[in-house]
Backbone as a chain_set.jsonl record, in Angstrom:
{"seq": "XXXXXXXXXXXXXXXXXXXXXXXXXXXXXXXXXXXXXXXXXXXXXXXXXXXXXXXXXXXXXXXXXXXXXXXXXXXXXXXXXXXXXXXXXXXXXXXXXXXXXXXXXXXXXXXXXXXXXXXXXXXXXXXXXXXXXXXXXXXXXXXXXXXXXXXXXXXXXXXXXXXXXXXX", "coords": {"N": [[13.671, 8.646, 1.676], [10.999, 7.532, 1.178], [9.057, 7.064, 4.056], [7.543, 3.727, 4.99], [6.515, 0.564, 4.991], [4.372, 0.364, 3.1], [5.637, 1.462, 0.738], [6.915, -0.437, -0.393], [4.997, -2.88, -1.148], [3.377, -1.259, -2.911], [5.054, -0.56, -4.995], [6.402, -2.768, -6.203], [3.885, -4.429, -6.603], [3.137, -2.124, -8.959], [5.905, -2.19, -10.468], [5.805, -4.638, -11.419], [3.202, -4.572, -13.426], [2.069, -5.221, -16.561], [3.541, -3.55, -18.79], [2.037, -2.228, -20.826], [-0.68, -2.033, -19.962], [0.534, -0.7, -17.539], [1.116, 1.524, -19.04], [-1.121, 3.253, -19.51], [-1.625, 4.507, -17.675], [-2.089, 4.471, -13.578], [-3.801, 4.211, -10.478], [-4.633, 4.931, -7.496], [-6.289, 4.806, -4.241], [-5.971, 6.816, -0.732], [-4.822, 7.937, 2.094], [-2.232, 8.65, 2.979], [-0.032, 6.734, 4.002], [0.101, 4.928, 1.501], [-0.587, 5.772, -0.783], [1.68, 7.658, -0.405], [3.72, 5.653, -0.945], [3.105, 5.104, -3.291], [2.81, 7.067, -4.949], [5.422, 8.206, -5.429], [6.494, 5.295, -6.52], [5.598, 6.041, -9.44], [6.74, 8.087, -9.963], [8.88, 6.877, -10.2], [9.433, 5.11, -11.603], [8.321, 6.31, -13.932], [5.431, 6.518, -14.848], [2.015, 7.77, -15.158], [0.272, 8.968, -12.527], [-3.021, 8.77, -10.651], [-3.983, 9.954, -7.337], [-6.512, 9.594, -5.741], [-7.748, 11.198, -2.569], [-9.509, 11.362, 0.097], [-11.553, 14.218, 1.24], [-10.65, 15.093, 3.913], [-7.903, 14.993, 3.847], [-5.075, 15.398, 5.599], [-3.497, 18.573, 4.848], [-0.645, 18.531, 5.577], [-0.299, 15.149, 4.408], [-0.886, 15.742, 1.631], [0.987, 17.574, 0.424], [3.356, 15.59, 0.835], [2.684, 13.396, -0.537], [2.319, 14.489, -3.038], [5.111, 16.013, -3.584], [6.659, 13.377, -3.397], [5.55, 12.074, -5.432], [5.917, 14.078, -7.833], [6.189, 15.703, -11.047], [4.94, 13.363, -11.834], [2.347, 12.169, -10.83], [-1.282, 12.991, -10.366], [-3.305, 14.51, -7.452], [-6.451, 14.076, -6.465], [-8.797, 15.386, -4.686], [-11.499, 14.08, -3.042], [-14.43, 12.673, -1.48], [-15.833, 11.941, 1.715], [-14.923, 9.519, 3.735], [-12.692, 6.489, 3.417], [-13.728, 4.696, 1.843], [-15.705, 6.33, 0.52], [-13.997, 7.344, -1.193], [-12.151, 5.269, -2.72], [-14.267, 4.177, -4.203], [-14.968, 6.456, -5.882], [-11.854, 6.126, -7.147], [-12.346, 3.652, -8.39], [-13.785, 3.735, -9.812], [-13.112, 6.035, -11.769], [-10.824, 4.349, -12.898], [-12.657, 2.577, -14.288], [-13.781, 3.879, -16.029], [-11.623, 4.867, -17.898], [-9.393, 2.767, -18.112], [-7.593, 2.155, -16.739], [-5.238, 0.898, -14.44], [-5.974, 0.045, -10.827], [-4.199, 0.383, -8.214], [-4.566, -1.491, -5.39], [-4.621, -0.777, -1.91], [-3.933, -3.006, -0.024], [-5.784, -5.085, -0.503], [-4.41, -6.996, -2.75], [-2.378, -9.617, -4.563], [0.309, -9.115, -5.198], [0.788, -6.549, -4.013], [0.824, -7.651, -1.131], [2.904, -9.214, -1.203], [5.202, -7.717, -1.663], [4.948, -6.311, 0.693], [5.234, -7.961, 2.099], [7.916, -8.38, 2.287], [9.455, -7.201, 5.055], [9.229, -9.052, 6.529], [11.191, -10.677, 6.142], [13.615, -8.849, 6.282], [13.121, -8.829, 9.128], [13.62, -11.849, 9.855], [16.038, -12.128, 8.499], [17.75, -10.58, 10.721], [16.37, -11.713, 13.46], [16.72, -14.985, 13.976], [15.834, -16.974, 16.061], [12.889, -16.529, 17.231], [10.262, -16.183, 19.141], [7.185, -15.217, 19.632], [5.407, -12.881, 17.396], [4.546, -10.038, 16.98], [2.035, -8.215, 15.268], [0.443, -5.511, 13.284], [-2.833, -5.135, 12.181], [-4.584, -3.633, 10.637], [-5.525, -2.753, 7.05], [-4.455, -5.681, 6.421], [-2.344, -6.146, 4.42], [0.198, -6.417, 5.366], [0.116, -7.643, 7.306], [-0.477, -10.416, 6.603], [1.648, -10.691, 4.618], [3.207, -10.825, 6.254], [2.598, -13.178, 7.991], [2.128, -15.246, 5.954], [5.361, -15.577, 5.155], [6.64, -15.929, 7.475], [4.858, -18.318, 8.326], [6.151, -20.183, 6.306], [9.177, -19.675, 6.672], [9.763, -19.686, 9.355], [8.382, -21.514, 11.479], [7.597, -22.5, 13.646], [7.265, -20.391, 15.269], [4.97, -17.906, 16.816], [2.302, -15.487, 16.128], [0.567, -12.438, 16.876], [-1.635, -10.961, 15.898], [-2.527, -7.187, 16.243], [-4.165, -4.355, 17.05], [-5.157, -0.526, 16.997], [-7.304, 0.19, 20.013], [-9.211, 2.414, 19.261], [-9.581, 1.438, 16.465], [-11.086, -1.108, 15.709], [-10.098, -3.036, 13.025], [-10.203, -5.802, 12.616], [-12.358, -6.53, 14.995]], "CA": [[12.761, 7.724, 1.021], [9.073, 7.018, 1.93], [9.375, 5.636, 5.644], [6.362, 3.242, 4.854], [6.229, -0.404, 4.294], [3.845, 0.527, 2.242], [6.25, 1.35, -0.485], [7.454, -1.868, -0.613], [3.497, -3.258, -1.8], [2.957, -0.561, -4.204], [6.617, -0.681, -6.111], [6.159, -4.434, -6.009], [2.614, -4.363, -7.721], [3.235, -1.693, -10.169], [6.997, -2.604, -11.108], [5.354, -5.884, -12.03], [2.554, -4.981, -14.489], [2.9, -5.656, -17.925], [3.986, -2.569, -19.551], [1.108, -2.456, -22.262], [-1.41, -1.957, -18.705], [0.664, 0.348, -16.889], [1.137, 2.433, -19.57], [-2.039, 3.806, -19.79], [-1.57, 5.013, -15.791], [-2.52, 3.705, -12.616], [-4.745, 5.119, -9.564], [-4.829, 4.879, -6.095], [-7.021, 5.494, -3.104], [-5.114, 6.459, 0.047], [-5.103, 9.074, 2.871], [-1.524, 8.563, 3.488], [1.449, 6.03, 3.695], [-0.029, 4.312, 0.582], [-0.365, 7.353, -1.402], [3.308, 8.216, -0.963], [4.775, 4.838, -1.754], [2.143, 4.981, -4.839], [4.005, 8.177, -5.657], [7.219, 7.158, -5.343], [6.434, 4.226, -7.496], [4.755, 6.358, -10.158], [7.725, 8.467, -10.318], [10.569, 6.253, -9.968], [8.863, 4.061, -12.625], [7.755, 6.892, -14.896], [4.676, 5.965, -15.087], [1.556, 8.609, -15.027], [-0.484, 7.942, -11.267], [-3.812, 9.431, -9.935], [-4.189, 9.548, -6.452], [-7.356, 10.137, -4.672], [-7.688, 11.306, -1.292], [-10.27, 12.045, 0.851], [-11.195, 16.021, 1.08], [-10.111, 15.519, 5.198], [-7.101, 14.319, 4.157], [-4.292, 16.56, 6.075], [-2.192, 19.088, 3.802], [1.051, 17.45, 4.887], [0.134, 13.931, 3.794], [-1.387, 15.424, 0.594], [2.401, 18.126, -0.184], [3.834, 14.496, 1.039], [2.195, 13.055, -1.349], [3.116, 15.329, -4.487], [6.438, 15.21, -3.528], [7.06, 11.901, -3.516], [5.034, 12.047, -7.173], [6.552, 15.204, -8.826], [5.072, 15.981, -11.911], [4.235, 11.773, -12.746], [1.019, 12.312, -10.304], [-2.559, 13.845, -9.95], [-3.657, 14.312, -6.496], [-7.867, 14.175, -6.764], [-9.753, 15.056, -3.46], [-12.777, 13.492, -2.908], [-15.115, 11.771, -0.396], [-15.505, 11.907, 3.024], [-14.414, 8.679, 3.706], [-11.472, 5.711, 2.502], [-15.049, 3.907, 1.074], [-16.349, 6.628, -0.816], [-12.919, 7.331, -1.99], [-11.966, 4.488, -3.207], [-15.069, 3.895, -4.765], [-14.787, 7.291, -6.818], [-11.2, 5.715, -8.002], [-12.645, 2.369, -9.339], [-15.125, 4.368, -11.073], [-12.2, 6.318, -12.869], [-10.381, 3.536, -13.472], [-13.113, 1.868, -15.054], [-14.001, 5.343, -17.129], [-10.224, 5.294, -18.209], [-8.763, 2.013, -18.688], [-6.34, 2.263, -15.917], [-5.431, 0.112, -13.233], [-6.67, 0.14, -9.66], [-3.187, -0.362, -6.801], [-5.183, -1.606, -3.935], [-3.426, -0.782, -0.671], [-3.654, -3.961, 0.79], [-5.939, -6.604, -0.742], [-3.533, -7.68, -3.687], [-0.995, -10.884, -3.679], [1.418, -8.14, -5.252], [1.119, -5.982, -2.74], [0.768, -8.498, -0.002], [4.353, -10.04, -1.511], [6.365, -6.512, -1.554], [4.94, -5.997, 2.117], [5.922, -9.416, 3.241], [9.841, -8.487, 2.78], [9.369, -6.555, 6.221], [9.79, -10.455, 7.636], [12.951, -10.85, 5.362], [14.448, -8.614, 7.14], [13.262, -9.735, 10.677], [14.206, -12.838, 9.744], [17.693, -11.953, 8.62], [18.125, -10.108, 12.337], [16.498, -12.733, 14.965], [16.292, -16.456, 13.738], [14.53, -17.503, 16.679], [11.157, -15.426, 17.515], [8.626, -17.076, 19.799], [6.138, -14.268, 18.94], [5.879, -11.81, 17.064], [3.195, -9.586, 17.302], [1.995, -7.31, 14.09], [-0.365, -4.749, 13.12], [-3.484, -6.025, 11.309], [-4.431, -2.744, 9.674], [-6.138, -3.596, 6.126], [-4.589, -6.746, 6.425], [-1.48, -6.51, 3.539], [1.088, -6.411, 5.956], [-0.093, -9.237, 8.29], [-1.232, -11.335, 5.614], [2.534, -11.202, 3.683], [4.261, -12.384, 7.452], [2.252, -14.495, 8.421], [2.756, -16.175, 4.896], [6.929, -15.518, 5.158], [7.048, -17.219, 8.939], [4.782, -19.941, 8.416], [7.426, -21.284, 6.014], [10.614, -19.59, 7.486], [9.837, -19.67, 11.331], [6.763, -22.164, 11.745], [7.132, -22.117, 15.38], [6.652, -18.283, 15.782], [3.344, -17.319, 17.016], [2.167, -14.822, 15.369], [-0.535, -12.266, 17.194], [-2.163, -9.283, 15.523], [-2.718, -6.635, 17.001], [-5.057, -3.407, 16.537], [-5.48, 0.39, 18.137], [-8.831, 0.189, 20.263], [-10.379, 3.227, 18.519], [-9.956, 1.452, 15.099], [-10.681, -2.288, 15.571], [-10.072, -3.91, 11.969], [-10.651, -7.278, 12.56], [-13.019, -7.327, 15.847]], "C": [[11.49, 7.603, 1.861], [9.556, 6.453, 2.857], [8.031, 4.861, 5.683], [6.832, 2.185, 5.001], [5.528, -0.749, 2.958], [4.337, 0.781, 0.397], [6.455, 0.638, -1.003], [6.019, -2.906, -1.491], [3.251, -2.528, -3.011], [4.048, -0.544, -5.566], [6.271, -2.315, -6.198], [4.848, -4.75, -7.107], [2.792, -3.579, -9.024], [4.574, -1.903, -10.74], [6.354, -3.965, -12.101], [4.185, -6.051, -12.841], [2.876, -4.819, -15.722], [2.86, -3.893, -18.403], [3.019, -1.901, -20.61], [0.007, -1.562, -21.627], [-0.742, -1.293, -18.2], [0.874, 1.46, -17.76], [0.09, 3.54, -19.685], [-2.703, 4.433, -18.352], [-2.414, 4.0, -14.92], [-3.101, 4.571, -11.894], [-4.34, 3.899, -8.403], [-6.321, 5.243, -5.534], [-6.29, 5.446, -2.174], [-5.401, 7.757, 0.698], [-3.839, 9.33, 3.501], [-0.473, 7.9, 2.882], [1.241, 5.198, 2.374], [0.028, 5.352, -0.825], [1.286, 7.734, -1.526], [3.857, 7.133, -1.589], [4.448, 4.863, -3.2], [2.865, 5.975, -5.956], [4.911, 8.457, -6.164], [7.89, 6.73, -6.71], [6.565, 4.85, -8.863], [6.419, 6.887, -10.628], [9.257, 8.058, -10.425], [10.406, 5.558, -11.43], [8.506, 4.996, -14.022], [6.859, 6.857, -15.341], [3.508, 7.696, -14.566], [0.424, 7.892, -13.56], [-1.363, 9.374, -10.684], [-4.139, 8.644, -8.853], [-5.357, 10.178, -5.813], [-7.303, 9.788, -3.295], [-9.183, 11.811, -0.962], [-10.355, 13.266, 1.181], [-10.587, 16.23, 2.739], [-9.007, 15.083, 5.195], [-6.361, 15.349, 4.877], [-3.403, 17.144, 5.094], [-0.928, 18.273, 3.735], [1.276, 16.137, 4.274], [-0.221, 14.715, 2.481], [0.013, 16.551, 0.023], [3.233, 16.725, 0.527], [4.151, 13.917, -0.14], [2.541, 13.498, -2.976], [4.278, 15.685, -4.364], [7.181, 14.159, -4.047], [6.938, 11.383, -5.78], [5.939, 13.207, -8.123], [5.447, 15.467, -9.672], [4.514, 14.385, -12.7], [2.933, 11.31, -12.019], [-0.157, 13.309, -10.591], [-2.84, 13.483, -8.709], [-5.691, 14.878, -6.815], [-8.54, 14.334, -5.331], [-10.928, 15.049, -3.719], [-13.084, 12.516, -2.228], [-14.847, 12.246, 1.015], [-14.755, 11.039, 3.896], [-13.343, 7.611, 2.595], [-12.9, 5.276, 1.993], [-15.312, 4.958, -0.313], [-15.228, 7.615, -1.657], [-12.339, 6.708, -2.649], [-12.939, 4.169, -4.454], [-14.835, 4.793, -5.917], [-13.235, 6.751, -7.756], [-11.128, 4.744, -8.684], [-12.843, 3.228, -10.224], [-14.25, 5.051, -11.794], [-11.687, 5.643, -13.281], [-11.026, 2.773, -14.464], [-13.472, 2.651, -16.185], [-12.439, 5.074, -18.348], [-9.587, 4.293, -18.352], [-7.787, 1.911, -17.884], [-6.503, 1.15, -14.909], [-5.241, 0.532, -11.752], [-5.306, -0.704, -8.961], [-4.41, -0.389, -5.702], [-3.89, -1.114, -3.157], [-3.14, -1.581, 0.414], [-4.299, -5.073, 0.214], [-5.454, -6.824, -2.042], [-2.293, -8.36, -3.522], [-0.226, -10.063, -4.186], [2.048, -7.157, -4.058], [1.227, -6.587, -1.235], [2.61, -9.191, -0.203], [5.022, -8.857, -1.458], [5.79, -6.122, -0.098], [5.725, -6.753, 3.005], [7.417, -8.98, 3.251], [10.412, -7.596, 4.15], [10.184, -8.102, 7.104], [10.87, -10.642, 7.05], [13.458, -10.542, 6.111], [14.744, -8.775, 8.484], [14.05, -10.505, 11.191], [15.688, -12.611, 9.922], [18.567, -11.394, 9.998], [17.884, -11.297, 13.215], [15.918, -14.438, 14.091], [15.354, -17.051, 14.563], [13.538, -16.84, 17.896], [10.105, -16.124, 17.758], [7.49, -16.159, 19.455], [6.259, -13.159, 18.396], [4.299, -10.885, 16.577], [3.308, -7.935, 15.822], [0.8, -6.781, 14.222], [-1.311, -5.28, 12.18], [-3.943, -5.117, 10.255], [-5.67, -2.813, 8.285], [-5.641, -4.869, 6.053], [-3.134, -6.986, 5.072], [-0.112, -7.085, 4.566], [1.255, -8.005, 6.906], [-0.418, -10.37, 7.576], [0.09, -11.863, 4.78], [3.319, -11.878, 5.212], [3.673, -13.094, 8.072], [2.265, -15.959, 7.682], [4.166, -16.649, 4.886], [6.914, -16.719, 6.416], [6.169, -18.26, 8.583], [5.827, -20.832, 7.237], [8.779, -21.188, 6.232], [10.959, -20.233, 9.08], [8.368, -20.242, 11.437], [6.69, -22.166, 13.407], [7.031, -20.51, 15.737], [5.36, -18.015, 16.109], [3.429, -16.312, 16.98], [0.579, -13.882, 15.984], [-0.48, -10.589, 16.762], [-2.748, -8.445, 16.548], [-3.761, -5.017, 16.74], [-5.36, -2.077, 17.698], [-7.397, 0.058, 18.648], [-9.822, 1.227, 19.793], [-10.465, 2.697, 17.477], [-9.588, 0.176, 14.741], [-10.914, -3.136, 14.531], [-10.782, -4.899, 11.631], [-11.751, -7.447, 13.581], [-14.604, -6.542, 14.775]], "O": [[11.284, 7.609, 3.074], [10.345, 5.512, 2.778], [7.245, 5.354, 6.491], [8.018, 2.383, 5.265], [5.783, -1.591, 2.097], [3.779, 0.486, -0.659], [6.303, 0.694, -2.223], [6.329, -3.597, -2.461], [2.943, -3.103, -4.055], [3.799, -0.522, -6.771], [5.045, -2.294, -6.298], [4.969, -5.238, -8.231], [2.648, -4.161, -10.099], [4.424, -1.762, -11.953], [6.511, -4.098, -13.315], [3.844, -7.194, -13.144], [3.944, -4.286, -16.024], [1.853, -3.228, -18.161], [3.468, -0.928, -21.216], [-0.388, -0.567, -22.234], [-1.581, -0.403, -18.06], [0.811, 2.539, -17.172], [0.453, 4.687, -19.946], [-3.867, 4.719, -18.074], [-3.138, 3.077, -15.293], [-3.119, 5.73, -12.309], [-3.978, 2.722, -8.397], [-7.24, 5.783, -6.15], [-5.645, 4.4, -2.101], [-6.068, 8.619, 0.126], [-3.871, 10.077, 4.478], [0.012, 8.131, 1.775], [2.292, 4.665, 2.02], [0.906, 5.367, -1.688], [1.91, 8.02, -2.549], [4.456, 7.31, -2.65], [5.246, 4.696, -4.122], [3.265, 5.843, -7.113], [5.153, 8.925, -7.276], [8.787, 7.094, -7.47], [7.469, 4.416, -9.577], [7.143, 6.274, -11.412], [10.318, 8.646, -10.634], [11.322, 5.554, -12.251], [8.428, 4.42, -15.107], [6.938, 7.151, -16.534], [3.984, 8.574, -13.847], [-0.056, 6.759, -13.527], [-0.913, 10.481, -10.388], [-4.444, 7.451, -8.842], [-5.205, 11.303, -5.336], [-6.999, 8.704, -2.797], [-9.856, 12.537, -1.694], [-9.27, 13.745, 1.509], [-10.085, 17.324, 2.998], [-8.621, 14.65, 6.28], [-6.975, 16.417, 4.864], [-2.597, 16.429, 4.499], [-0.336, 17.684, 2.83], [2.335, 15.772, 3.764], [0.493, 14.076, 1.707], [0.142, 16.31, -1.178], [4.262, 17.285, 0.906], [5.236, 13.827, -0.714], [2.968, 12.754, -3.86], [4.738, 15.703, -5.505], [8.071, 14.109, -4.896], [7.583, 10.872, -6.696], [6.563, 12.849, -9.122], [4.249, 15.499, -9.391], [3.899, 14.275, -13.76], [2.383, 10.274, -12.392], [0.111, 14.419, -11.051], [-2.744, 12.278, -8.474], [-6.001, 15.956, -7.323], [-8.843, 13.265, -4.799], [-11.481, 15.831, -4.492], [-12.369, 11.517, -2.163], [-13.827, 12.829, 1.383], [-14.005, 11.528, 4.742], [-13.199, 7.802, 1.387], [-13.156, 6.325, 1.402], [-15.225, 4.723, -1.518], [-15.524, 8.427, -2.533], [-11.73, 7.364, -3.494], [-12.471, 3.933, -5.568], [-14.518, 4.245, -6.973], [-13.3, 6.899, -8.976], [-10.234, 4.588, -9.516], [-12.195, 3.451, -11.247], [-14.488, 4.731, -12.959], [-11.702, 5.842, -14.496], [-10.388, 2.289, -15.399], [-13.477, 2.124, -17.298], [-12.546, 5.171, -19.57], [-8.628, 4.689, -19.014], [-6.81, 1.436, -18.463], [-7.558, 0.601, -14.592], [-4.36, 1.351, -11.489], [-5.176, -1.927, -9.011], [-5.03, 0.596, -5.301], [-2.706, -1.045, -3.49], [-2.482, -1.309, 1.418], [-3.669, -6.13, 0.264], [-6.454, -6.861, -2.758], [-1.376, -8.051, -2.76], [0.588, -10.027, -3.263], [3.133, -7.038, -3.49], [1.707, -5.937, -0.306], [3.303, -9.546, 0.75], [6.005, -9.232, -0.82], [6.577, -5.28, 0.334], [6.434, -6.557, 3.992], [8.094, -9.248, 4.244], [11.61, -7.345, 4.285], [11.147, -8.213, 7.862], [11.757, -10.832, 7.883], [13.962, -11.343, 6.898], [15.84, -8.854, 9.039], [14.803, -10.439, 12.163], [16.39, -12.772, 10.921], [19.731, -11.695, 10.262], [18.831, -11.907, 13.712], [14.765, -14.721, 13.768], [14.306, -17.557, 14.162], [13.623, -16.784, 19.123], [9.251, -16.581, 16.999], [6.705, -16.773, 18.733], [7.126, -12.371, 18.772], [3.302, -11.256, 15.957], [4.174, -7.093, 15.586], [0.002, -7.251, 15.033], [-0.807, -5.931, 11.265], [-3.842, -5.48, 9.083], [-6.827, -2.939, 8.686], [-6.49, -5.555, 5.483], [-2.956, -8.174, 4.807], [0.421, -8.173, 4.354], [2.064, -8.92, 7.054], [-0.645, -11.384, 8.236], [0.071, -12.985, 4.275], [3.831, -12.992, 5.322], [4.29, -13.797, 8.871], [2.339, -17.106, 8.124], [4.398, -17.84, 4.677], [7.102, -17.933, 6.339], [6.76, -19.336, 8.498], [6.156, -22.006, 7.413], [9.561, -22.13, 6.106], [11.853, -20.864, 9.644], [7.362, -19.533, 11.473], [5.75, -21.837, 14.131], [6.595, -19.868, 16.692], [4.651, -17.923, 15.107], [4.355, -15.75, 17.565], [-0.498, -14.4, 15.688], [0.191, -9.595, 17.043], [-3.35, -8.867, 17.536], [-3.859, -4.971, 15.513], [-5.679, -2.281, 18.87], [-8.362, -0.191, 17.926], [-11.038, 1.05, 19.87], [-11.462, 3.137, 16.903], [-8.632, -0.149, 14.037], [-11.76, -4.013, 14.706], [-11.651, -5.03, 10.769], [-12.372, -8.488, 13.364], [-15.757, -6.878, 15.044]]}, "num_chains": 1, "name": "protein.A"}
């Protein structure tokens, strides 16, 4: 199975639109672990899913990637960057009637990320800190929601690689 979290956000969002709206496919943007769960989704769900990537994405995420999809994906390269990749998959979506999985700012996907702390939770009850990845922000955004009403005493400190600082 997808080793992501990310799966968990994208199955979560698209399991849960109305049927009427996913029918008419969904899209991505992704250069990676969002892309496969998107895949996944697409194909677990039956559902038809274009994914754009960036043209630097690497072969193995993008035969990852169609994998994961089978034949219920399109893989689309384009852009140099996640910006002007993304951007090119609004702009189909809005051409096409489809809907747009973010890969992090949606409370869908922010709520199928958060069950990462579920399981925390269910392992250590009491966690003086717990230190997470800030990333785009889905991941840290669903446990920091989960612990402040499971584990309110937990401090909670994001964290970020120094070549690729998110938040500073």
């Amino acid at each position: 199975l997808v080793s992501s979290y990310k799966l968990r956000g994208a199955y979560n969002k698209i399991s849960t639109l109305d049927k009427s709206i996913a029918s008419k496919g969904v899209v991505c943007a992704s250069a990676g672990n969002h892309a496969q769960g998107f895949a996944y989704s697409c194909a677990n769900l039956n559902l038809k899913g274009f994914v754009f990537m960036p043209i630097t994405t690497p072969p193995q995420k993008i035969s990852q990637t169609q994998m994961w999809g089978g034949g219920n994906i399109e893989i689309i390269l384009t852009g140099d960057t996640f910006d002007d990749t993304a951007a090119s998959a609004i702009e189909f979506c809005n051409n096409n009637q489809m809907t747009f999985i973010h890969p992090f700012d949606d409370e869908k996907i922010i709520e199928g990320q958060a069950t990462v702390g579920v399981e925390i939770f269910e392992q250590l009850q009491n966690i003086d800190y717990l230190f997470i990845p800030i990333g785009g922000g889905g991941l840290s955004a669903g446990l920091i929601t989960y612990f402040k009403e499971f584990s309110p005493n937990t401090k909670i400190v994001g964290v970020e690689p120094l070549g690729a600082p998110a938040m500073k």
